[in-house]
C-alpha positions, 0 to 999 in steps of 0.5 A: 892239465885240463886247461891246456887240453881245452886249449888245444881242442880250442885251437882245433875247433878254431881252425874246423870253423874256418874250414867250415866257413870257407866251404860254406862260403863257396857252396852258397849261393849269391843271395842267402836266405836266412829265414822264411817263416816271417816273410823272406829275410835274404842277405847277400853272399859276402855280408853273411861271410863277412858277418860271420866271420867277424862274430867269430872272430870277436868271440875267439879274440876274447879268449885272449883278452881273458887270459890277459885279464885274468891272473896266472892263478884263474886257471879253472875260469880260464879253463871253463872260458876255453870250453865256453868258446869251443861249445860256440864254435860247435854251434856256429858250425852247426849254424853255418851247415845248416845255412848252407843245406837250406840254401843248396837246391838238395832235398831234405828232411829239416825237422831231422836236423832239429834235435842237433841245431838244439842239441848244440845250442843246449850244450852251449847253455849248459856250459854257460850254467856250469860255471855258476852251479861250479861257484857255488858249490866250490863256495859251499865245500869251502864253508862246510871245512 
């Protein structure tokens, strides 16, 4: 059951980091800048799109290629692999807002946006060592019966 509801807010978070690229696509200006703090990095319009997209599109490709590696009877790994991809989606979501914030002419206070920036990339990380501590302690159950 929770590998279909993973599926499906999956799929849902799919489509919400299309929208957000493509209203990022359009909101940003023809030359992007990505960093400052080590002198000016600044990448064109259609490369960052272009970019961006393929890095979502490998990321949410593999969901399939783990679902056809991996046998029918894998359902809590394929359930966490769900759940990896949907926790990237959150942070390219994040990442992509915060790209195009920087780059309109508003004013903003950007230390305020830090603790979400760091908030998604740590749920991210967390997801990551969950399937691990999961492993191991499933490995540990099975050897105290």
């Amino acid at each position: 059951m929770a590998f279909k509801i993973f599926k499906v807010i999956w799929v849902l978070s799919l489509f919400a980091v299309l929208a957000v690229l493509f209203y990022v696509y359009a909101s940003l200006p023809e030359t992007v800048v990505v960093n400052e703090s080590a002198g000016t990095i600044s990448v064109g319009k259609q490369q960052l799109f272009y970019i961006a997209l393929s890095i979502l599109a490998l990321a949410n490709a593999s969901v399939f290629a783990v679902t056809r590696i991996f046998p029918e009877e894998s359902y809590p790994f394929k359930t966490w692999y769900y759940g990896l991809i949907l926790f990237a989606n959150l942070f390219f979501i994040v990442a992509l807002s915060f790209i195009s914030l920087y780059n309109s002419a508003e004013k903003f206070d950007y230390p305020r946006i830090g603790p979400i920036i760091y908030g998604s990339f740590v749920l991210l990380l967390a997801w990551v060592i969950a399937w691990p501590v999961y492993r191991i302690y499933s490995m540990m159950s099975k050897k105290a019966i």
